[in-house]
C-alpha positions in Angstrom: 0.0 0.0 0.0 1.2 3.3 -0.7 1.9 7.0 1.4 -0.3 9.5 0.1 1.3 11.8 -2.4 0.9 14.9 -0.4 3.7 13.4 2.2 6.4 13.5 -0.9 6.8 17.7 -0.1 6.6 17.4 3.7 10.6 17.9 5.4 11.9 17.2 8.9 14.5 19.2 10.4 18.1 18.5 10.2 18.6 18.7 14.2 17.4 15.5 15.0 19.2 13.7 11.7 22.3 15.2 12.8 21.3 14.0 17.0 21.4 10.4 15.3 24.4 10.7 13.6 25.6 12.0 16.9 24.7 9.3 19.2 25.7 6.6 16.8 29.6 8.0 17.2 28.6 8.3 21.5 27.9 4.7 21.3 31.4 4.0 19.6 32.8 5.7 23.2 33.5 8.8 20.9 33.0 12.6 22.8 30.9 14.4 21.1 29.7 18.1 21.9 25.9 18.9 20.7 25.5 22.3 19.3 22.8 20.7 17.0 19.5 21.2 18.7 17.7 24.3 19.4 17.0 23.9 23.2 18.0 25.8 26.0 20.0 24.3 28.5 18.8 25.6 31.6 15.9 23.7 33.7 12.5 24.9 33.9 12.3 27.4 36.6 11.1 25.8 40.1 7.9 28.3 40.4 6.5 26.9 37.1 7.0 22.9 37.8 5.5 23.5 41.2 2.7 24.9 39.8 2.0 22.0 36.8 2.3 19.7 40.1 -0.4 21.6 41.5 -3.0 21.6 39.4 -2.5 17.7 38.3 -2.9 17.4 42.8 -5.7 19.7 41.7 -7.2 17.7 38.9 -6.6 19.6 35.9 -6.4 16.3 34.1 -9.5 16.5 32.0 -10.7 17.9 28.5 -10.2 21.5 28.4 -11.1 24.3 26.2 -10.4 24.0 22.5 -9.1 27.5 22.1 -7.3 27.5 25.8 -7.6 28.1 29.0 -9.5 31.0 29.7 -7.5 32.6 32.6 -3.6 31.6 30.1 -5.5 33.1 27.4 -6.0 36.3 29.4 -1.9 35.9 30.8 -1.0 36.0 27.5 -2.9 39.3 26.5 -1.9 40.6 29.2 1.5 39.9 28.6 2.0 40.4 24.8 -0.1 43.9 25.1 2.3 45.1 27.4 5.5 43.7 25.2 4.6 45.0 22.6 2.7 48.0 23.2 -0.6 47.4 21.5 -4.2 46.2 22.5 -4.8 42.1 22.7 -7.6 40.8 23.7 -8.1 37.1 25.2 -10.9 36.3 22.3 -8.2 36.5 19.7 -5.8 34.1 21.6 -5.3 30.3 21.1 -3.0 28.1 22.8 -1.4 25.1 20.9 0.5 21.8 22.1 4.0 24.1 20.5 5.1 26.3 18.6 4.5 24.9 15.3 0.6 24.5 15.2 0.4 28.5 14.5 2.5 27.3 11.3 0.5 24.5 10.6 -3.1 25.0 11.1 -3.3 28.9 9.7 -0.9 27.9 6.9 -3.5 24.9 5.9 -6.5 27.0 6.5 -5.2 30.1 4.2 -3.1 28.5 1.5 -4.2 26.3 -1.4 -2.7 25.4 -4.8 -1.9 28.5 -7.1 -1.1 31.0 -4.3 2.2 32.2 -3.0 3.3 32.6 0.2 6.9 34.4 0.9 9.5 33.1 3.6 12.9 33.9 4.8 15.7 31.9 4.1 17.7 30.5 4.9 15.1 29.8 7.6 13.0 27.5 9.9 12.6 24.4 7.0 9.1 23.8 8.4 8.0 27.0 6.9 8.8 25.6 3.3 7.4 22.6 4.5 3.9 23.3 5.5 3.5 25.8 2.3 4.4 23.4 -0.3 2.3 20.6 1.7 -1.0 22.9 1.1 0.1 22.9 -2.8 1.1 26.7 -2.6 4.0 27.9 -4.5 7.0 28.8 -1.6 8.7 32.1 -2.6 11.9 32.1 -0.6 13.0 35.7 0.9 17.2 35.6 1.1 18.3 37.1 4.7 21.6 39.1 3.7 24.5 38.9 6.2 25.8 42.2 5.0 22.5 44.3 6.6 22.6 41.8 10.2 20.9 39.1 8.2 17.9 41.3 7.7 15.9 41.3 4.6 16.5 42.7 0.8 13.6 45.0 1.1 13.8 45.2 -2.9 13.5 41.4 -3.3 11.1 41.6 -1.2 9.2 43.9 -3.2 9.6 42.5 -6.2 8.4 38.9 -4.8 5.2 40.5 -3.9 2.3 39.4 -6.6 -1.0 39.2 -6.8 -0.9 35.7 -5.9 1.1 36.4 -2.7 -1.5 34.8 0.7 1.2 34.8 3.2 4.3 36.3 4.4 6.7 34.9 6.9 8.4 37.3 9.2 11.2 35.6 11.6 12.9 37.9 14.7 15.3 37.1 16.3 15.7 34.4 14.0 16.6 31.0 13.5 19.3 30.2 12.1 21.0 33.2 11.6 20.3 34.6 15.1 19.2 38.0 13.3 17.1 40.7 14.3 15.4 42.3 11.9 15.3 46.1 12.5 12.5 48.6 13.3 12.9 50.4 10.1 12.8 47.4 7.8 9.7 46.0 9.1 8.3 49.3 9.0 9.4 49.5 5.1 7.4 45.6 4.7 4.7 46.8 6.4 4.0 49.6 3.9 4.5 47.4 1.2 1.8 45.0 2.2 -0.6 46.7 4.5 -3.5 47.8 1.9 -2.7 44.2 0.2 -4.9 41.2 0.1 -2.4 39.3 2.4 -1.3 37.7 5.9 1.4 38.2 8.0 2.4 35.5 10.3 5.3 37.1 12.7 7.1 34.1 14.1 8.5 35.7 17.6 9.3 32.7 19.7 12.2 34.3 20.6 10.8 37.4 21.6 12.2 37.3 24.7 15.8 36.5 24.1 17.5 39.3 23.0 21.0 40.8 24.0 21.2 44.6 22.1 18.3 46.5 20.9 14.5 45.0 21.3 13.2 43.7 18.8 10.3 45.3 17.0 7.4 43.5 16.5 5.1 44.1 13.1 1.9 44.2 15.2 3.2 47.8 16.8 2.1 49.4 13.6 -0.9 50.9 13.2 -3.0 48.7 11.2 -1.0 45.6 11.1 -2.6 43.6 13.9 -5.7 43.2 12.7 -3.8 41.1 9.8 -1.3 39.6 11.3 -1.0 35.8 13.0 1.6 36.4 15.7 3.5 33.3 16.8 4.9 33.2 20.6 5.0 30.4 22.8 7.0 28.7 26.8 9.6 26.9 25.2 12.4 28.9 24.4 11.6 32.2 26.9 10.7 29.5 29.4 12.5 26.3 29.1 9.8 24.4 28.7 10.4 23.0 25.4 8.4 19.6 26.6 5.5 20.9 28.1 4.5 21.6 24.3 3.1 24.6 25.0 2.6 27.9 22.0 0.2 30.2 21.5 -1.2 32.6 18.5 -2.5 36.0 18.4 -4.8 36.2 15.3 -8.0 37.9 13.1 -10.6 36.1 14.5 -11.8 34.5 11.6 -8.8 32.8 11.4 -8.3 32.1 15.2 -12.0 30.3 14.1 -10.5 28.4 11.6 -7.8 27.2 13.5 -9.6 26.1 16.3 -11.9 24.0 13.9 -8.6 22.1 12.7 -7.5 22.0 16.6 -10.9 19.9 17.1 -10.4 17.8 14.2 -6.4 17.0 15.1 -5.5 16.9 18.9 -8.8 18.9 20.6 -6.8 21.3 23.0 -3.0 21.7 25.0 -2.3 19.6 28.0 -4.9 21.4 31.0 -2.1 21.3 33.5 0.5 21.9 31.4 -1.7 25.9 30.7 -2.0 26.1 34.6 1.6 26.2 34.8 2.0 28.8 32.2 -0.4 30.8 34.0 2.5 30.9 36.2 5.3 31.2 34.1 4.0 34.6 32.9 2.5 35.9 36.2 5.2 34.8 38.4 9.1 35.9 39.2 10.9 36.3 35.5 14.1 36.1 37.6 15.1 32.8 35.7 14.4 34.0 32.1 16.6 37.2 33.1 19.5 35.3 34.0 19.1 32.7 31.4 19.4 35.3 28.9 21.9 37.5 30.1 24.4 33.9 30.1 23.5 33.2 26.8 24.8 37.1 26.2 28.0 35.8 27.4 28.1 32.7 25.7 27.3 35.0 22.3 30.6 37.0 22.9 32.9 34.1 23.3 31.5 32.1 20.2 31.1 34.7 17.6 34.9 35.8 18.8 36.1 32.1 18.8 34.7 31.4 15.2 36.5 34.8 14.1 39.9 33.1 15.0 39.2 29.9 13.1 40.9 29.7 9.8 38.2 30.1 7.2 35.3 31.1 9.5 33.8 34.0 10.4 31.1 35.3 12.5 28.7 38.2 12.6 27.0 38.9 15.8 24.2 38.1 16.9 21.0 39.7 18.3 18.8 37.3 19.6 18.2 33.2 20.1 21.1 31.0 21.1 22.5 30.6 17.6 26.0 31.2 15.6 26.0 31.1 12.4 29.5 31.8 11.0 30.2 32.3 6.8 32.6 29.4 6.1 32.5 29.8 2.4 36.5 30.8 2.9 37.1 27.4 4.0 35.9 26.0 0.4 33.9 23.6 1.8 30.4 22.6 0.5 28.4 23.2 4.1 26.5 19.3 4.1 30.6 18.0 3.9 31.8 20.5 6.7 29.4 19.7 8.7 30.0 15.9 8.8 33.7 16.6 8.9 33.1 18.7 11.9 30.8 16.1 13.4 33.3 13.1 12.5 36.7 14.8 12.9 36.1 17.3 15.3 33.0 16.1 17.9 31.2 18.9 17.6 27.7 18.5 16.4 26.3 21.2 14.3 24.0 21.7 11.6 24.6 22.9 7.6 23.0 26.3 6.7 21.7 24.4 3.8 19.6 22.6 6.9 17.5 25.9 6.5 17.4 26.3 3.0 19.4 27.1 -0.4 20.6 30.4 0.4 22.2 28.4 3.7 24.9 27.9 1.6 28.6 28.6 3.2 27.2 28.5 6.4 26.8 26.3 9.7 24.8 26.9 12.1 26.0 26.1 15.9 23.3 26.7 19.1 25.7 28.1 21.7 22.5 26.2 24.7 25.6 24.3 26.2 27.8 25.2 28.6 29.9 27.7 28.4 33.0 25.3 29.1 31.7 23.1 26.2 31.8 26.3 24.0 35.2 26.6 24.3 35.8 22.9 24.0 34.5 22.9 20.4 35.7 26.2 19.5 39.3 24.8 20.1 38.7 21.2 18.8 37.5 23.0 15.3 40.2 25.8 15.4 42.7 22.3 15.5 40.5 20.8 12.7 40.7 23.7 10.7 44.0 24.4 10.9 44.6 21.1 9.7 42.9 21.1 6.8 43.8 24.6 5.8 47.6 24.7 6.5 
């Protein structure tokens, strides 16, 4: 019996390919350093498991809303009114097991074959994914190291058709741990607000930023009402199992979402919302300091890859992620990064991992200790120097 056709455009993510890879060479006794996987390293804050423990001692174990717990739904309002600056109300919140719902079910609602929807890449590959699944056409949007990774507002323009449904924004990014400034989103913003499109701001890493805060789409006048914005407990949080996202969205889409929710897994874990109640109400001491380390991790890995031989690094703005230009090394990214993995124990991923215009890139996630850091910085600086001379 065969897969259904529709399956043949649907991608995973290189992470957990890699992870195999990985643990296959652990399990020959090899030391390998992970840099792979997107996940911070630092243990869900003690306030927020106490409070999951609660409410299953308090029976939140049942069916719960479709569209999320009333009381979260009003936490998050609360919370990404204030963020951001702008007016949320709890009727246009849903909360999903993850992030990746708000990709998935407003990307299957809006998109169908013969529209266009434009993403940034290189970039999350589910994005690519979940549009070419619906049959749309994906229009890829190249991030340009030379402006911080930020957009070619001119490309961008001249992607823009008729046919154009959707367009994915991504800050602070991942791969490229961009952050795309105020005046750029302003400048896309103009080009698409009296258009018959969506916006779908992914800012799950809202919180994680080390200079200037990012600037959210939503702030401008008029761009709310027709934008789906995509935050979630994971990375702010550390909660990355607790599967825990949420959306901010037009209600007829928020509608429309919730409809495919029914259909596919009915609503998010009931105690796993009680303890986000708490992880946005409570002390945000933990998210503080779990940011300001990965500030310092930032400085030594962007300034370690700039003293490898055929690397270097831009900084970054926000997330956990490097990811250095090693197009000097002359090395095709897929076969760096398995010489990196094989010769050097260090587990990263290609930029190719993230799309075509990934090319000449890796991408490490600095969510490891800081002493691990240095460990691979210094085992690929010895690779390097190898291979190079």
């Amino acid at each position: 019996m065969k897969l259904s056709s529709r399956l043949n455009d649907v991608r995973g993510e290189g992470a957990f390919d890699v992870l195999v890879k990985a643990r296959a060479l652990e399990a020959q006794g090899r030391s390998i350093i992970h840099m792979e996987i997107g996940e911070p390293d630092f243990p869900t804050a003690k306030h927020i498991i106490e409070a999951g423990k609660r409410a299953l001692d308090d029976g939140w174990t049942k069916y719960g809303p479709t569209q999320g717990d009333p009381e979260l739904r009003d936490a998050i309002a609360e919370v990404v009114s204030k963020q951001r600056g702008i007016e949320v109300s709890p009727d246009n919140v849903v909360v999903t097991p993850g992030g990746k719902p708000i990709l998935f079910f407003p990307i299957l609602a809006l998109l169908e074959p013969g529209d266009e929807a434009l993403y940034p890449n290189p970039g999350f590959p589910i994005y690519e994914s979940m549009i070419r699944f619906t049959g749309a056409t994906p229009v890829p949007m190249p991030l340009v190291e030379s402006r911080g990774f930020s957009l070619d507002l001119d490309q961008v323009r001249d992607k823009i058709s008729d046919r154009t449904k959707l367009l994915i924004l991504n800050s602070p990014q991942n791969p490229t741990g961009g952050v795309i400034p105020e005046e750029d989103i302003r400048a896309i913003a103009e080009m698409v607000r009296d258009r018959d499109l969506i916006v779908l701001a992914d800012e799950v890493y809202s919180r994680i930023y080390f200079d200037e805060k990012p600037f959210s789409i939503t702030q401008i006048d008029g761009m709310l009402e027709k934008t789906i914005l995509l935050d979630g407990f994971s990375k702010t949080f550390s909660m990355t199992g607790w599967r825990m996202g949420y959306g901010v969205m037009p209600k007829f889409l928020l509608d429309a979402v919730c409809l495919l929710m029914v259909n596919c897994n009915s609503h998010t874990s009931s105690f796993s919302q009680r303890a986000g109640i708490e992880a946005l109400r409570g002390p945000q001491d933990a998210v503080d300091e779990m940011v300001a380390e990965f500030a310092r991790r930032r400085d030594v890995i962007v300034s370690g890859f700039n003293n490898i031989p055929g690397f270097s690094c831009a900084s970054t703005g926000g997330a956990f992620y490097a990811f250095p230009n090693t197009s000097k090394t002359g090395i095709k990214s897929e076969d760096l990064e398995s010489r990196v993995l094989n010769e050097a124990g260090v587990a990263c991923l290609s930029g190719t991992s993230f799309g075509a215009y990934g090319e000449g890139y890796l991408r490490f996630s600095y969510a490891t200790a800081l002493g691990e850091i240095k460990e691979a910085l210094e085992r690929i600086d010895t690779m390097m120097r190898k291979i190079l001379g």
